[in-house]
N, C-alpha and C positions, 0 to 999 in steps of 0.2 A: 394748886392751880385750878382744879374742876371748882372751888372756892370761890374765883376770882370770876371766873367765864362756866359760862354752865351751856357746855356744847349738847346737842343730842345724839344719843347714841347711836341712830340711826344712819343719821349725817357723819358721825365720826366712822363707826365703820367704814362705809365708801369712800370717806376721805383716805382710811388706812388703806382700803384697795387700791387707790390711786395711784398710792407715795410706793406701794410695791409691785405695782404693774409698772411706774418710770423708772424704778430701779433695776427691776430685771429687764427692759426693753435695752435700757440707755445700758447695762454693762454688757449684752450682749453685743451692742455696737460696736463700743471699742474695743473688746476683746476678738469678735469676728468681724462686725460687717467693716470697719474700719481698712482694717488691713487687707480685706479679701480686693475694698473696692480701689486700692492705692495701687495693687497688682495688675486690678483690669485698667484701669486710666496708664499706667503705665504701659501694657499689651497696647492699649490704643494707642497711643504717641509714635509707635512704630508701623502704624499703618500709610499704606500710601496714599491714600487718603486725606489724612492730612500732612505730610511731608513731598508736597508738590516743588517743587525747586524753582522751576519756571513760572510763577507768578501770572505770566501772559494765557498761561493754560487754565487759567477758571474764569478768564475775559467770557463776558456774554453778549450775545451779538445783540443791536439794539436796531429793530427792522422799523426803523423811520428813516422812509425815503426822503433825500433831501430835493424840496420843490425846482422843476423848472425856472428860470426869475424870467419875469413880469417886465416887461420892455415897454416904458412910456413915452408915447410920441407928443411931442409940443404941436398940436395942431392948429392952435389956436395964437401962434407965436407967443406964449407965456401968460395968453390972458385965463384963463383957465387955473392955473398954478397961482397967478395973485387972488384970485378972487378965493381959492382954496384956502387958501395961509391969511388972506383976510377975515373970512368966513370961523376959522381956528383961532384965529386971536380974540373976534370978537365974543368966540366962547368962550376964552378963558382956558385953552389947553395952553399946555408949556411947550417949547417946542423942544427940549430934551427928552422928553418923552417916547418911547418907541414903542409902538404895537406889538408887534410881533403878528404870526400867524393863529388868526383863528381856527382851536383847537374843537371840533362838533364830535366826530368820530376816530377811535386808532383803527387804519387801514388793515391791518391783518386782526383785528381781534385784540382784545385785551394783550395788552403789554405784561409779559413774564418777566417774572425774577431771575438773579443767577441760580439757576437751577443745581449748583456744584456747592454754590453757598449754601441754600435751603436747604440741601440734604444733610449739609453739615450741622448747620443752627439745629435741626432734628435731632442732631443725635445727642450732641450737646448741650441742649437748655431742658432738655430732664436732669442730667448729671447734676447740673447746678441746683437744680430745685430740690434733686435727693437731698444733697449735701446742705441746703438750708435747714430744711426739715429734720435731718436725723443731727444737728450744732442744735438747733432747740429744744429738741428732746435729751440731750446731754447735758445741756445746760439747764435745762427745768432738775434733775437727777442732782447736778453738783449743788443749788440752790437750796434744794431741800437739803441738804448733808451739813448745811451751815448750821449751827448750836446758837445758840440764843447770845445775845450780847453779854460780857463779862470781860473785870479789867485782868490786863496780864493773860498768858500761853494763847496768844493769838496769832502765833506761827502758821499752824497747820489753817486757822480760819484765811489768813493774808495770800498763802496759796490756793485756798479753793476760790478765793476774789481774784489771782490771777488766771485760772482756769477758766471762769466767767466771761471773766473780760477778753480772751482768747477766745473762746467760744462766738462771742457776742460781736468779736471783731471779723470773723470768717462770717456771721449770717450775712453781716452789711454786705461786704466784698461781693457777697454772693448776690445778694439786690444789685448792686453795681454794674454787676455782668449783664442783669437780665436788661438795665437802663441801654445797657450801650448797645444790645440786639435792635431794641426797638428804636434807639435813636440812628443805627446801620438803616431799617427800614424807612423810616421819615425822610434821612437825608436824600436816599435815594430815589425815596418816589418823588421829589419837587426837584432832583436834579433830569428825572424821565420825565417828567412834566415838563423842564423849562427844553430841554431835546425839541417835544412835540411842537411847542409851541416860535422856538427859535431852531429848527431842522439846521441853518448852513451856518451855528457855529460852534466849530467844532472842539476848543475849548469844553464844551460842556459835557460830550460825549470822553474825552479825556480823562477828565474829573469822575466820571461815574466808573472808567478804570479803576482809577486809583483808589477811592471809595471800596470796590469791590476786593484787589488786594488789600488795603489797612485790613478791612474784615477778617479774612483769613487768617492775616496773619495775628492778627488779635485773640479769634479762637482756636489757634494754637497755643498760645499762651495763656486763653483761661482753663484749657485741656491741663497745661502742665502746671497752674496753679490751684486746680484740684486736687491734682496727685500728691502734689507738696504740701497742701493744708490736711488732706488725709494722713498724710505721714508726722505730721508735726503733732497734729490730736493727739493721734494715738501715741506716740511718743512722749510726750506731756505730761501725760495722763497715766501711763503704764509707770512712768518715773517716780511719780506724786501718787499713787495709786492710795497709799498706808496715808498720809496726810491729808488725804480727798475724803476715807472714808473714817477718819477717826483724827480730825481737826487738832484735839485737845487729849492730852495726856492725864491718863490717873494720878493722883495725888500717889497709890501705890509706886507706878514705874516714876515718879519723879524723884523714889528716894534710891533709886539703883542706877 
């Protein structure tokens, strides 16, 4: 091989440091960090914290007053009012169109989040980002363990390509969770916005309810699909353990 590709020795060293600092990181995982973190995710799911029953209890109050209305007198017996929708036409507005109230400043200060949610998304969108990071560094460990291509005793190779692909399908998952926090925030801030701007209706403020519990109850369930994809790794992986790290069989043991 040294023949074919003429590596330096230098650079190979370090490459060999590499290949055995991912292997003693990534088996330390699934042997400890794995299972220790399925136990605490599991501990968590029994907090009340996040098992709130009553959904209406992590409602947050949304302090936009709704405006006095504006009482307009025809004083002009209606001349006033055509000359207005005259004036509008000839601009070129539509008349399905509706204003709304101009929004300059929020009356009390910057508009708060549910404050029951954010401390939840807190404690939660690390978990997730562990558990991307330490599926990468497992899956960097199984990739190296693969032997070079050859035909036939491709068993032990076809499971370490299903461990990958396991692996590789829990990182998405886990990007997926972090898409739906940020798209929780988006939705909600142009649903506080359209509030400010449309105060008496109240439609809108309903809908930022119910926004607020899907949330919860979503990060309930990416709490417990943690716990589960922790337990399935390690599971997996502890099964396949013999064929993860020795793919392919000696010509010796294939004669016994």
């Amino acid at each position: 091989m040294s023949s074919l590709l003429k590596v330096d020795n230098d650079i190979k060293t370090k490459v060999d440091a590499f290949r055995e600092r991912i292997t003693s990181e990534a088996e330390d995982l699934v042997a400890n960090f794995f299972p220790k973190k399925l136990l605490e995710l599991d501990q968590f799911l029994k907090d009340p914290m996040i098992n709130i029953t009553e959904l209406k209890d992590i409602h947050s109050e949304i302090n936009l007053a709704v405006p006095d209305p504006i009482l307009l007198t025809d004083i002009h017996d209606g001349l006033e009012m055509q000359n207005a929708k005259k004036r509008k036409l000839e601009d070129g507005a539509g008349d399905d169109k509706v204003g709304g109230t101009k929004v300059f400043v929020m009356p009390g200060g910057m508009m708060k989040s549910n404050g029951k949610l954010v401390e939840l998304i807190e404690k939660v969108k690390p978990e997730i980002i562990t558990l991307m990071e330490k599926c990468n560094t497992v899956k960097m460990w199984v990739q190296l363990l693969i032997p070079r291509i050859e035909d036939g005793n491709n068993f032990g190779v076809s499971i370490q390509e299903e461990t990958v692909a396991e692996l590789r399908t829990v990182e998405g998952e886990q990007a997926s969770f972090l898409d739906q926090i940020s798209r929780y925030y988006i939705t909600r801030a142009k649903l506080v916005s359209k509030i400010a701007k449309y105060p008496h209706v109240e439609d809108y403020r309903r809908t930022v309810n119910d926004i607020d519990e899907k949330e919860y109850t979503s990060l309930k369930i990416i709490v417990s699909e943690l716990r589960n994809q922790y337990v399935t790794l390690h599971d997996m992986i502890l099964k396949n353990i013999e064929k993860i790290k020795r793919p392919r069989s000696s010509n010796t043991d294939a004669l016994y």
